[in-house]
Backbone atoms as SQL, in Angstrom:
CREATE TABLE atoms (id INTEGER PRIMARY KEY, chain TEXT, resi INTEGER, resn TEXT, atom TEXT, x REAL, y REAL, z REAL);
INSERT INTO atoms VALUES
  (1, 'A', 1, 'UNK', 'N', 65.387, -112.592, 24.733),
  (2, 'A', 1, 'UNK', 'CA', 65.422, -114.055, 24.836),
  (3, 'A', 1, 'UNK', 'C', 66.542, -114.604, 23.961),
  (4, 'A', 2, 'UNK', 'N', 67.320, -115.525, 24.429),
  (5, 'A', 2, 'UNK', 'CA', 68.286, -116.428, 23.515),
  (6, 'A', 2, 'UNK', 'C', 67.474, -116.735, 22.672),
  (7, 'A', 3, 'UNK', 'N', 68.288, -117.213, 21.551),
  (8, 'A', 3, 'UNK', 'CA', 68.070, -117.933, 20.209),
  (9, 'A', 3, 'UNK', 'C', 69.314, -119.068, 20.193),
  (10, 'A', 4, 'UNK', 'N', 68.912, -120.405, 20.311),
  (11, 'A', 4, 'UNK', 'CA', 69.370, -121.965, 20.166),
  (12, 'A', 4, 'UNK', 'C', 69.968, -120.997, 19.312),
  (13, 'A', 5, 'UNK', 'N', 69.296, -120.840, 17.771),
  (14, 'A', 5, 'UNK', 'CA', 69.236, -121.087, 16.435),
  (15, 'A', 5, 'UNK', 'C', 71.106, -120.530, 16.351),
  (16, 'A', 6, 'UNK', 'N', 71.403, -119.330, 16.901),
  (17, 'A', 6, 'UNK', 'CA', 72.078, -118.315, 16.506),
  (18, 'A', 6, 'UNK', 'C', 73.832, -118.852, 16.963),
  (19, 'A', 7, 'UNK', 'N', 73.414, -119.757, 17.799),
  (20, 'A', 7, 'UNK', 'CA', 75.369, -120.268, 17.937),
  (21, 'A', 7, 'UNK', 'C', 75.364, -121.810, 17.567),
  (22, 'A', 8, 'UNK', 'N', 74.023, -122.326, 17.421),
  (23, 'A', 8, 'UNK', 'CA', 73.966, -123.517, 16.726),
  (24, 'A', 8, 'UNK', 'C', 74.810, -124.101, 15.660),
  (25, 'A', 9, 'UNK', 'N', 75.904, -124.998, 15.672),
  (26, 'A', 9, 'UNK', 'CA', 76.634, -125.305, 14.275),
  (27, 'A', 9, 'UNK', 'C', 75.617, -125.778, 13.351),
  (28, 'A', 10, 'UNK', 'N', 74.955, -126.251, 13.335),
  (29, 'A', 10, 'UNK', 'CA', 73.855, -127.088, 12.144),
  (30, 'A', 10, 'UNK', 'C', 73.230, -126.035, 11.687),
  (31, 'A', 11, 'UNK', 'N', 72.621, -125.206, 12.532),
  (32, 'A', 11, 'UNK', 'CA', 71.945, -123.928, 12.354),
  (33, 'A', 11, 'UNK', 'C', 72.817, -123.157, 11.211),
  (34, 'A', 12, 'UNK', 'N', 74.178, -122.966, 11.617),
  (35, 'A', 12, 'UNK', 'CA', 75.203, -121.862, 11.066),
  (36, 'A', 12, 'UNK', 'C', 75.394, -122.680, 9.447),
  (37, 'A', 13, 'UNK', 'N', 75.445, -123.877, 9.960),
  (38, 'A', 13, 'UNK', 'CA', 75.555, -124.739, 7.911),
  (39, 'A', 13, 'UNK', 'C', 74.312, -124.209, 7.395),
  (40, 'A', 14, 'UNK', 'N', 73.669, -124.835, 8.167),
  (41, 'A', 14, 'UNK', 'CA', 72.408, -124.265, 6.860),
  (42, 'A', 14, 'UNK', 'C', 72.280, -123.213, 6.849),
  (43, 'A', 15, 'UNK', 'N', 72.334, -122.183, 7.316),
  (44, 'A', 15, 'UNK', 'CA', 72.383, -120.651, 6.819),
  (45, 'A', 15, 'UNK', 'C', 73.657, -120.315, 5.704),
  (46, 'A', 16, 'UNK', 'N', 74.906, -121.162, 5.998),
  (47, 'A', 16, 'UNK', 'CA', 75.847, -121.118, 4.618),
  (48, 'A', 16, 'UNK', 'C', 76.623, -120.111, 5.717),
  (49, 'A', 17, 'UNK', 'N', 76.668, -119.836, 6.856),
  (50, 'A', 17, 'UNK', 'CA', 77.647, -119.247, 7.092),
  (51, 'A', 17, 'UNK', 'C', 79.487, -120.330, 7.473),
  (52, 'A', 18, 'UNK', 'N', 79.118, -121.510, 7.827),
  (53, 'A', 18, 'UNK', 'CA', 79.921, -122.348, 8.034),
  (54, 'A', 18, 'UNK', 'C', 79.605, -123.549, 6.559),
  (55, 'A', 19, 'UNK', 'N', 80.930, -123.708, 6.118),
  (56, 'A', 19, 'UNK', 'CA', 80.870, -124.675, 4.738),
  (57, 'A', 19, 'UNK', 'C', 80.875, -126.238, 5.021),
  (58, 'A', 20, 'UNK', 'N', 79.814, -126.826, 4.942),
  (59, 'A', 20, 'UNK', 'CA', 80.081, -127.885, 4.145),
  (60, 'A', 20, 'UNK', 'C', 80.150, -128.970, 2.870),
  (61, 'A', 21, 'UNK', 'N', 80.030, -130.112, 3.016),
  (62, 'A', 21, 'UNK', 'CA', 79.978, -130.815, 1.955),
  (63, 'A', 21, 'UNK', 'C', 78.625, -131.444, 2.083),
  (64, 'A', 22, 'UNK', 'N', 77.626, -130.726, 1.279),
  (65, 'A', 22, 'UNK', 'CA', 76.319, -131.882, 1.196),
  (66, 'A', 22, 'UNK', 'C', 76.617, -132.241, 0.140),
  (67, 'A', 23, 'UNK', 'N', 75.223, -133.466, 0.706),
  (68, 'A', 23, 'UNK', 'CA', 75.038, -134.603, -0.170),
  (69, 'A', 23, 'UNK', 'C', 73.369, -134.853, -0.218),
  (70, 'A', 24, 'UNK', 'N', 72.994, -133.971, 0.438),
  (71, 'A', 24, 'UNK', 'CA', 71.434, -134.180, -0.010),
  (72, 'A', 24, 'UNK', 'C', 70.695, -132.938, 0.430),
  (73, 'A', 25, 'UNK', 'N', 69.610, -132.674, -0.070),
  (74, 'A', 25, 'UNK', 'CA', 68.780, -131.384, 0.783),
  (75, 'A', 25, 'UNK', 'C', 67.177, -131.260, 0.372),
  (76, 'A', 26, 'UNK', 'N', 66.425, -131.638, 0.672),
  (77, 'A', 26, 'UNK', 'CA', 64.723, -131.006, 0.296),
  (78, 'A', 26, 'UNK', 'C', 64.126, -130.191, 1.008),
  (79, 'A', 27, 'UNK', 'N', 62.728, -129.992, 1.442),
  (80, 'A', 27, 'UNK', 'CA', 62.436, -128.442, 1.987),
  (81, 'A', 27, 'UNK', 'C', 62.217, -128.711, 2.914),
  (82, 'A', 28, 'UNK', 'N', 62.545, -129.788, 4.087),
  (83, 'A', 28, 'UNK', 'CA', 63.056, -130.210, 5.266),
  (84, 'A', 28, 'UNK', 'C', 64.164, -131.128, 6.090),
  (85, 'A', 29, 'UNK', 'N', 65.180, -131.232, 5.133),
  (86, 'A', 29, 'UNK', 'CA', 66.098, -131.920, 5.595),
  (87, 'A', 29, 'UNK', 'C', 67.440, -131.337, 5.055),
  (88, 'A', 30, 'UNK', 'N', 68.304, -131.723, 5.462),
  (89, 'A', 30, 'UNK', 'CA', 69.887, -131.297, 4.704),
  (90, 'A', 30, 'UNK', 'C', 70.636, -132.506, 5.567),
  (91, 'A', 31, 'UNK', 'N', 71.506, -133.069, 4.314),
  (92, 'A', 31, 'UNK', 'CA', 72.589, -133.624, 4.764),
  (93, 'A', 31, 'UNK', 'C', 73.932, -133.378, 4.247),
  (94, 'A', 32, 'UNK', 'N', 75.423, -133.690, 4.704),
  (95, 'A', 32, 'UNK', 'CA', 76.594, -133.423, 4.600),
  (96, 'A', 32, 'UNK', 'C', 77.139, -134.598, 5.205),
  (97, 'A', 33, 'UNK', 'N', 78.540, -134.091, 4.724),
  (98, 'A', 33, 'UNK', 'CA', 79.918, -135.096, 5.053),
  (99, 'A', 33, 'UNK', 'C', 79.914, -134.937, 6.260),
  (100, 'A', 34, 'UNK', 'N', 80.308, -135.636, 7.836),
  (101, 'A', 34, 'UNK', 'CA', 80.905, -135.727, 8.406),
  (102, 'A', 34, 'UNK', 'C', 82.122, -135.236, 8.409),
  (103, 'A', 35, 'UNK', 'N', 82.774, -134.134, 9.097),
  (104, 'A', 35, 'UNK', 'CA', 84.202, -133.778, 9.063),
  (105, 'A', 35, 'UNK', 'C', 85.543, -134.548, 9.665),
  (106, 'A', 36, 'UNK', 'N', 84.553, -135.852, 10.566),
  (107, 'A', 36, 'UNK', 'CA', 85.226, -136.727, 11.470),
  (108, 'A', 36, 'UNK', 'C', 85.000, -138.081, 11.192),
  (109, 'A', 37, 'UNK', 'N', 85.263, -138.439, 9.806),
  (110, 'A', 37, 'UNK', 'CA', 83.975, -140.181, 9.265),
  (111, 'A', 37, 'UNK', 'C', 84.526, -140.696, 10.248),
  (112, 'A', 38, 'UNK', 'N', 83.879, -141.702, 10.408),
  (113, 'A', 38, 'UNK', 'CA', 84.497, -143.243, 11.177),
  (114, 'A', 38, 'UNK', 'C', 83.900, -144.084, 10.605),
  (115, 'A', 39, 'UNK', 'N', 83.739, -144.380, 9.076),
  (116, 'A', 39, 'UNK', 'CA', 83.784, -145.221, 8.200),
  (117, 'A', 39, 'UNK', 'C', 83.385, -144.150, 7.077),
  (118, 'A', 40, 'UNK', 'N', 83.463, -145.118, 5.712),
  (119, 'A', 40, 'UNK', 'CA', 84.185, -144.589, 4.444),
  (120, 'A', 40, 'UNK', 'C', 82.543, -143.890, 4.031),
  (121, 'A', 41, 'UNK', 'N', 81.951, -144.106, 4.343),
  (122, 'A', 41, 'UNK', 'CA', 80.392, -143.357, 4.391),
  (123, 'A', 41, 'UNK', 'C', 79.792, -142.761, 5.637),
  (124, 'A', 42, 'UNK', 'N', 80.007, -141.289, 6.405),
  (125, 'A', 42, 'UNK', 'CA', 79.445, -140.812, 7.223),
  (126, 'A', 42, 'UNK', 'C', 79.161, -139.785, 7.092),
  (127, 'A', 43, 'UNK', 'N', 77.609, -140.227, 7.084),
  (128, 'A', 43, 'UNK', 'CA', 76.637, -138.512, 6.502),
  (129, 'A', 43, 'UNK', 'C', 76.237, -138.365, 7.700),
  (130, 'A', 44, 'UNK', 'N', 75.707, -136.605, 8.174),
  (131, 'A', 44, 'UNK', 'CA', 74.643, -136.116, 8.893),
  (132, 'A', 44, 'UNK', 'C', 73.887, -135.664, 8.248),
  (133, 'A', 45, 'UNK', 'N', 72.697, -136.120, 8.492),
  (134, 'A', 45, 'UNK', 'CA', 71.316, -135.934, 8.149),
  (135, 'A', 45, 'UNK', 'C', 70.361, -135.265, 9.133),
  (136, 'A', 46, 'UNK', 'N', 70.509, -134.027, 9.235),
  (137, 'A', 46, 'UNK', 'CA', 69.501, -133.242, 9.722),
  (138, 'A', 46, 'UNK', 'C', 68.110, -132.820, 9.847),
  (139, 'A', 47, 'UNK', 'N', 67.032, -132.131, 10.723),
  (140, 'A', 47, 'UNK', 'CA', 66.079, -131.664, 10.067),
  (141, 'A', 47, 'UNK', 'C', 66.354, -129.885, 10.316),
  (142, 'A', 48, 'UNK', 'N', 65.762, -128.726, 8.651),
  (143, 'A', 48, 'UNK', 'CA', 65.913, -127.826, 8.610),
  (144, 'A', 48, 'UNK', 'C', 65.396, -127.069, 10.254),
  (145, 'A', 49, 'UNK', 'N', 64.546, -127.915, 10.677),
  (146, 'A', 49, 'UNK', 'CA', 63.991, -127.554, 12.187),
  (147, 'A', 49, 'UNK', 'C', 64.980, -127.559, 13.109),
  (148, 'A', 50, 'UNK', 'N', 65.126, -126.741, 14.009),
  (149, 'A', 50, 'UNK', 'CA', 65.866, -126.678, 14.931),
  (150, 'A', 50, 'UNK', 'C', 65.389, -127.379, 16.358),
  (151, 'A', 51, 'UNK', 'N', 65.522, -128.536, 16.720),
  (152, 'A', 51, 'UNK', 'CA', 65.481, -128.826, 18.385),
  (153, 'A', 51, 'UNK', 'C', 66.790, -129.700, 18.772),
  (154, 'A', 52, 'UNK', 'N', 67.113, -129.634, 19.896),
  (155, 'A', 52, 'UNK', 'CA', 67.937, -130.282, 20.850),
  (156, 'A', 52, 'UNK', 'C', 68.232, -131.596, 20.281),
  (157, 'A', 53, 'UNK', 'N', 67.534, -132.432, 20.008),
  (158, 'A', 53, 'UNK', 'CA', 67.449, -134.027, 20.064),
  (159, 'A', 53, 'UNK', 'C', 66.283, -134.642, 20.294),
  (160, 'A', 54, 'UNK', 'N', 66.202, -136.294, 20.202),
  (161, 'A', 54, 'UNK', 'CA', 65.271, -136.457, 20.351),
  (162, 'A', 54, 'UNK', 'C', 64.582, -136.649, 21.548),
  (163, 'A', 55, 'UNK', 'N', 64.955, -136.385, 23.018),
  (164, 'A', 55, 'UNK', 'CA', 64.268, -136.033, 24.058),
  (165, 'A', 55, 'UNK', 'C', 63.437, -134.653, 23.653),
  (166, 'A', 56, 'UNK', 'N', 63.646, -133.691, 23.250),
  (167, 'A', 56, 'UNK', 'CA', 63.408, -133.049, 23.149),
  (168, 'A', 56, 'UNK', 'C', 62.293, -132.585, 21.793),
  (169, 'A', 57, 'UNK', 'N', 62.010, -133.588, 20.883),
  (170, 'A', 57, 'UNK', 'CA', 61.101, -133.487, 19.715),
  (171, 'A', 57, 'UNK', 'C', 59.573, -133.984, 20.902),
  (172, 'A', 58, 'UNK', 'N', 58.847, -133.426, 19.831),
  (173, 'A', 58, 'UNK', 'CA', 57.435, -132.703, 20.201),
  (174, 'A', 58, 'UNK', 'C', 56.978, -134.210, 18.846),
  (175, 'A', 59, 'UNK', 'N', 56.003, -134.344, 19.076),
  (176, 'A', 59, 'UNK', 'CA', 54.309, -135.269, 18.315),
  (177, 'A', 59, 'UNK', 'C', 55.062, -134.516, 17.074),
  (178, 'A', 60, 'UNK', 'N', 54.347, -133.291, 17.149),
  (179, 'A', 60, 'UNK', 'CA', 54.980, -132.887, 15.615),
  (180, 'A', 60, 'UNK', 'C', 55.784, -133.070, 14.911),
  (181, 'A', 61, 'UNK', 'N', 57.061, -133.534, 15.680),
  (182, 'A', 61, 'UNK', 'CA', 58.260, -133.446, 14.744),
  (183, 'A', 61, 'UNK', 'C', 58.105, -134.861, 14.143),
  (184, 'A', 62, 'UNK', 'N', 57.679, -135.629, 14.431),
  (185, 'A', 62, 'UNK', 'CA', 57.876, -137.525, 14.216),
  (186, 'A', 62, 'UNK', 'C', 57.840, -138.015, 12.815),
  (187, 'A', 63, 'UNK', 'N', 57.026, -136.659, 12.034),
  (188, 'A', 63, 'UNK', 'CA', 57.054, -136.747, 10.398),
  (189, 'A', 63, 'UNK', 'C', 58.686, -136.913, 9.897),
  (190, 'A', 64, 'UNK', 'N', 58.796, -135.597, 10.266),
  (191, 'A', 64, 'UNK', 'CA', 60.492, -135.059, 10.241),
  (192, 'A', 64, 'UNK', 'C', 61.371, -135.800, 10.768),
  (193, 'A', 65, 'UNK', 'N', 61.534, -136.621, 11.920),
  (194, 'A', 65, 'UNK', 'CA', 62.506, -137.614, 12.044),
  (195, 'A', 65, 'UNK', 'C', 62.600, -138.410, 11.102),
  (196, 'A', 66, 'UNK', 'N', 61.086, -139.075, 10.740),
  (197, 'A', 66, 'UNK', 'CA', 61.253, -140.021, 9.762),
  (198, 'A', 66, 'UNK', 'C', 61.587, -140.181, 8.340),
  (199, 'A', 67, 'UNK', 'N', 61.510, -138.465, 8.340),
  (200, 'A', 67, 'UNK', 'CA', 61.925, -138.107, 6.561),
  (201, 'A', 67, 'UNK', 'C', 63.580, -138.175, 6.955),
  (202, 'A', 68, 'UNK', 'N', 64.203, -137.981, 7.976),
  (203, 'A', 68, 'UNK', 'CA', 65.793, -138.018, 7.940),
  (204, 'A', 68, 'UNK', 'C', 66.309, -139.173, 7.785),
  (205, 'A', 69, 'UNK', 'N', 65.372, -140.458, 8.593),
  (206, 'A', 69, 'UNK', 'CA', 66.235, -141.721, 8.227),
  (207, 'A', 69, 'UNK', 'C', 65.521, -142.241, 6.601),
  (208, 'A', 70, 'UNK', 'N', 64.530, -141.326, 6.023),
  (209, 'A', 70, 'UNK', 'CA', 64.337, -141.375, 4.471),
  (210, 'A', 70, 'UNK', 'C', 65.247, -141.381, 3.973),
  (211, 'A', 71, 'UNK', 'N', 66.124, -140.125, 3.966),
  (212, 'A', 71, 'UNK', 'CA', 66.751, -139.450, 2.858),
  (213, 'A', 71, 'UNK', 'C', 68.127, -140.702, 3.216),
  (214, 'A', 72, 'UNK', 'N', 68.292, -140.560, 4.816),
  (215, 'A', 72, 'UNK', 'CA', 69.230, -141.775, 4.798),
  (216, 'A', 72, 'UNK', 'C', 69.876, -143.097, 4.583),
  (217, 'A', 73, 'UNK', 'N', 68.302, -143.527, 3.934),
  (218, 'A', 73, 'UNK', 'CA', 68.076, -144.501, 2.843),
  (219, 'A', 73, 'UNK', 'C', 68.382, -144.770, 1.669),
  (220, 'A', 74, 'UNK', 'N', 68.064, -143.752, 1.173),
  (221, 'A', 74, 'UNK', 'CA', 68.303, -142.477, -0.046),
  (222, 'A', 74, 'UNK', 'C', 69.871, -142.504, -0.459),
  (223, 'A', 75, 'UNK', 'N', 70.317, -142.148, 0.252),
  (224, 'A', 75, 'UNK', 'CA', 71.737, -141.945, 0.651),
  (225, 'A', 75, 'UNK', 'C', 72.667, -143.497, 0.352),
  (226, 'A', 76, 'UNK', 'N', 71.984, -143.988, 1.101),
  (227, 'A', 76, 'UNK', 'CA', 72.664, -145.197, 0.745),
  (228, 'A', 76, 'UNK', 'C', 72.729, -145.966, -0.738),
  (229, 'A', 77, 'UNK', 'N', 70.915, -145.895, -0.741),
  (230, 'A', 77, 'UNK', 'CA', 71.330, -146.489, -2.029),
  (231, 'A', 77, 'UNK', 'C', 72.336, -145.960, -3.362),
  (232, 'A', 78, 'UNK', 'N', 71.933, -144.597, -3.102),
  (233, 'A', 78, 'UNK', 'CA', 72.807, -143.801, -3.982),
  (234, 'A', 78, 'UNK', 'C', 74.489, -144.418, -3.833),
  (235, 'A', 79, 'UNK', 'N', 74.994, -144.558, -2.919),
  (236, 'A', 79, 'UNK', 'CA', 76.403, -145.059, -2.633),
  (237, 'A', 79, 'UNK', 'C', 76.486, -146.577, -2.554),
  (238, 'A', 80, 'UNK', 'N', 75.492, -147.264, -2.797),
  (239, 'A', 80, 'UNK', 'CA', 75.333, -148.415, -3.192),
  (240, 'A', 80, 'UNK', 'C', 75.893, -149.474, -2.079),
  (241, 'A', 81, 'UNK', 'N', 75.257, -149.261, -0.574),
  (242, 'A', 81, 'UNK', 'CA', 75.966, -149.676, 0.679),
  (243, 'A', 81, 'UNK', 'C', 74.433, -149.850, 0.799),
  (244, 'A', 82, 'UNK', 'N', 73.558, -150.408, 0.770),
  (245, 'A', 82, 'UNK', 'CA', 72.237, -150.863, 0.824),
  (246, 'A', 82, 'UNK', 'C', 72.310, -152.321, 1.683),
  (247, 'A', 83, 'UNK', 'N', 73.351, -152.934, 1.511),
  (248, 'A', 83, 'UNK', 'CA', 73.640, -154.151, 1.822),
  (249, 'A', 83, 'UNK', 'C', 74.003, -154.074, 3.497),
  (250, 'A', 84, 'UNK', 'N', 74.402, -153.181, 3.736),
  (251, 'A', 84, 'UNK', 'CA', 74.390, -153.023, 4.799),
  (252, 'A', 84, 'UNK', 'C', 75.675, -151.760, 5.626),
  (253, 'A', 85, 'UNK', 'N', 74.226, -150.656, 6.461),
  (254, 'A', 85, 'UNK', 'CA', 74.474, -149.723, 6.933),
  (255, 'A', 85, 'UNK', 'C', 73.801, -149.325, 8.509),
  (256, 'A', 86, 'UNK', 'N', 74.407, -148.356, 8.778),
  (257, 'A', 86, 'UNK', 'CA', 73.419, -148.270, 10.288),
  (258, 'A', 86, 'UNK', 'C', 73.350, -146.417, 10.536),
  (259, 'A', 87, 'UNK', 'N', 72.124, -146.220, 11.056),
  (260, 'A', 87, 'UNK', 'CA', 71.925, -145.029, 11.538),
  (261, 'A', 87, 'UNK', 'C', 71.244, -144.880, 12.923),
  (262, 'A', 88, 'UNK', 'N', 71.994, -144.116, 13.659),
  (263, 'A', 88, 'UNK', 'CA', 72.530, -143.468, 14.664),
  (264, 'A', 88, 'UNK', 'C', 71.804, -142.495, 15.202),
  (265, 'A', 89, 'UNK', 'N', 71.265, -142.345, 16.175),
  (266, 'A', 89, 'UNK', 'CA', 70.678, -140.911, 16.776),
  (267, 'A', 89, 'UNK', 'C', 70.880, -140.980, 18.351),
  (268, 'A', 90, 'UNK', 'N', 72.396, -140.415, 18.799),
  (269, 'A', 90, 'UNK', 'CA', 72.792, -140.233, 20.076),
  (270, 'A', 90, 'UNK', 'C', 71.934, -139.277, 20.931),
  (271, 'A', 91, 'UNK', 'N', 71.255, -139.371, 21.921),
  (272, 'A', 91, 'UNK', 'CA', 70.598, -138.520, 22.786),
  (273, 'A', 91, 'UNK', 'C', 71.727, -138.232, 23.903),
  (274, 'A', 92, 'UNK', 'N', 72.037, -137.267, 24.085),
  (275, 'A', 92, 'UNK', 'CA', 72.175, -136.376, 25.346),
  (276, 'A', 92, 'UNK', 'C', 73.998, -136.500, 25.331),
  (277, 'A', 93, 'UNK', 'N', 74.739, -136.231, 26.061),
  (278, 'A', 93, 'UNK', 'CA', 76.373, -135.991, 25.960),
  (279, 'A', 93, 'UNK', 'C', 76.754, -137.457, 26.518),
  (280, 'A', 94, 'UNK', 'N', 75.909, -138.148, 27.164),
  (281, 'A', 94, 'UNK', 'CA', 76.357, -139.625, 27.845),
  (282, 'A', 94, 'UNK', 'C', 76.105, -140.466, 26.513),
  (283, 'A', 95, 'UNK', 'N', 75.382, -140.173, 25.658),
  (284, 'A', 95, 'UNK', 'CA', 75.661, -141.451, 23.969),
  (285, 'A', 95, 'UNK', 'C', 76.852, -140.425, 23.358),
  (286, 'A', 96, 'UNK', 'N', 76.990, -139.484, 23.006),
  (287, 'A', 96, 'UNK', 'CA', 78.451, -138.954, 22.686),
  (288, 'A', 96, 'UNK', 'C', 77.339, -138.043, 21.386),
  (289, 'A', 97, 'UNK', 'N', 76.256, -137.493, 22.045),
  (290, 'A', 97, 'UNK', 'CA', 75.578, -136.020, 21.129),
  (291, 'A', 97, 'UNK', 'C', 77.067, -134.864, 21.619),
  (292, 'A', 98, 'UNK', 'N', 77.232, -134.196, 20.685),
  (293, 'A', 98, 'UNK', 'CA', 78.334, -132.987, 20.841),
  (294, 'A', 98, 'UNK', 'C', 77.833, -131.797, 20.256),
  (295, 'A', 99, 'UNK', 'N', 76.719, -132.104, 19.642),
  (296, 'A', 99, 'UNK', 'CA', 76.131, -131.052, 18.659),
  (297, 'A', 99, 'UNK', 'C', 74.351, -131.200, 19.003),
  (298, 'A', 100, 'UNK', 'N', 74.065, -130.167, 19.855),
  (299, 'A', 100, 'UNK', 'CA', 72.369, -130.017, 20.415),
  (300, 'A', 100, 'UNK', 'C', 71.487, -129.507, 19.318),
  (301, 'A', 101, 'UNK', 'N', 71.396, -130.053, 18.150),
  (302, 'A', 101, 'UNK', 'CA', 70.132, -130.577, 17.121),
  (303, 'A', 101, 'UNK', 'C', 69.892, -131.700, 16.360),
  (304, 'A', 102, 'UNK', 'N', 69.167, -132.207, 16.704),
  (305, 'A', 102, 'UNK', 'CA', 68.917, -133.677, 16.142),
  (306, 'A', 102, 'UNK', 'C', 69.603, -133.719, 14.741),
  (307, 'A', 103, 'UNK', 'N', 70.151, -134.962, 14.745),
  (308, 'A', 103, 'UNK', 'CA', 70.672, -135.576, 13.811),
  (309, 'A', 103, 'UNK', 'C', 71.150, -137.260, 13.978),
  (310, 'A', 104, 'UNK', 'N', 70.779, -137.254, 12.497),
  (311, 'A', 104, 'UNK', 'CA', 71.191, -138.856, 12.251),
  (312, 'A', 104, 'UNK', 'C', 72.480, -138.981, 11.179),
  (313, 'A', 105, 'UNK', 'N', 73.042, -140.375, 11.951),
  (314, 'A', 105, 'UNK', 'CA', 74.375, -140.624, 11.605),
  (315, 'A', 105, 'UNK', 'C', 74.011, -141.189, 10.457),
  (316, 'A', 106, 'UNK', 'N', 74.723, -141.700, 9.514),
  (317, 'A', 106, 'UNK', 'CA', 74.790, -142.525, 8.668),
  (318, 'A', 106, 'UNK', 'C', 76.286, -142.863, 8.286),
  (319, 'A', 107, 'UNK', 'N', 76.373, -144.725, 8.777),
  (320, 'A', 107, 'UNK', 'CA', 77.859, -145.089, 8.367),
  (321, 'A', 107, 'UNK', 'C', 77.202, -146.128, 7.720),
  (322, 'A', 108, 'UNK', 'N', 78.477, -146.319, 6.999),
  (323, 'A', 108, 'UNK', 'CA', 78.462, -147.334, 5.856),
  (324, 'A', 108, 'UNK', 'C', 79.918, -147.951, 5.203),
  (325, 'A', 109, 'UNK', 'N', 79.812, -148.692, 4.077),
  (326, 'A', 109, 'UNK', 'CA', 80.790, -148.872, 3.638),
  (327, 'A', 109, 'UNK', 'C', 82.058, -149.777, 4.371),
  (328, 'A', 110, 'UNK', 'N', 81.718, -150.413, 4.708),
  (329, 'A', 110, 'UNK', 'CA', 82.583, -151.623, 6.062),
  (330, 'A', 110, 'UNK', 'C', 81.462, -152.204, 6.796),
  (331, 'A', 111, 'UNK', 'N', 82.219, -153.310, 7.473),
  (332, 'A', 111, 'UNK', 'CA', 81.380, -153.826, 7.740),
  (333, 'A', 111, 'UNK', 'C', 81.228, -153.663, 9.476),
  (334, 'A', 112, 'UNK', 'N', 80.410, -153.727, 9.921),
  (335, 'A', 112, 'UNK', 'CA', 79.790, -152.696, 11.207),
  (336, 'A', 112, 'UNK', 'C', 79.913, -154.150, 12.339),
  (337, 'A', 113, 'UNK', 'N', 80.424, -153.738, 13.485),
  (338, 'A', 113, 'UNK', 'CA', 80.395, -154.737, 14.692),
  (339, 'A', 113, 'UNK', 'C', 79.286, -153.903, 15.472),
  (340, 'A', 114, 'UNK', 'N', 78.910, -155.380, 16.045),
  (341, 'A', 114, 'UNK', 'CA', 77.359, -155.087, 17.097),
  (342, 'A', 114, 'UNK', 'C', 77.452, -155.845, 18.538),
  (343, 'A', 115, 'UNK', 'N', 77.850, -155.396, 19.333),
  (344, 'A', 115, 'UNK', 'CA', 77.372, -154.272, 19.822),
  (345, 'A', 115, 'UNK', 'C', 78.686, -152.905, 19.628),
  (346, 'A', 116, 'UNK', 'N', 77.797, -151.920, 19.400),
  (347, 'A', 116, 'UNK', 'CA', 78.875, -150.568, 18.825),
  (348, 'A', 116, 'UNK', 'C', 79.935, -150.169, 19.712),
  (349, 'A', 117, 'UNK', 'N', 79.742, -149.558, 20.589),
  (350, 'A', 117, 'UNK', 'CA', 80.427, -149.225, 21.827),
  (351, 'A', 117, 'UNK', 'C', 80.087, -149.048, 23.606);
């Protein structure tokens, strides 16, 4: 049987075989730099769980989503953009997901036009 887990980029960070820059981590979440910001604050905030997105999260996971836009909170205040930020969770390749495991964006640091794109 395939394993998601095994060509997964998110998968491959958190195993430490691919480097990045975190900025946060507890015993279900990890976040890092964005390698592509599009503003002066863009974290991904992951869960250590591996699924697709959020079509694809189960009842179970709903703890775990909500600890990601935690830490993404977290995050902010730490960078002191509390005042105003937005987080992001693209479903499927038509919102512009490029990477099949949930994750949340976090931009900040400028000031954000609505509607996004």
């Amino acid at each position: 049987m395939n394993d998601p887990t095994a060509s997964c980029l998110f998968c491959r960070i958190l195993r430490g075989e691919i480097p990045s820059r975190k900025v946060y981590e507890d015993e279900n979440v990890f976040a890092f730099e964005d390698i592509n910001p599009q503003a002066p604050t863009h974290v991904l905030i992951i869960p250590k769980k591996h699924f697709a997105g959020l079509k694809e999260a189960q009842v179970e996971d709903a703890e775990l989503i909500g600890q990601c836009h935690l830490a993404a909170a977290e995050i902010a205040r730490e960078r002191k953009i509390e005042h105003g930020y937005r987080t992001v969770l693209n479903v499927g390749p038509g919102a512009g997901q490029s990477v099949f495991h949930l994750h949340v964006h976090l931009l900040g640091g400028r000031s954000l036009r609505w509607p996004p794109g």
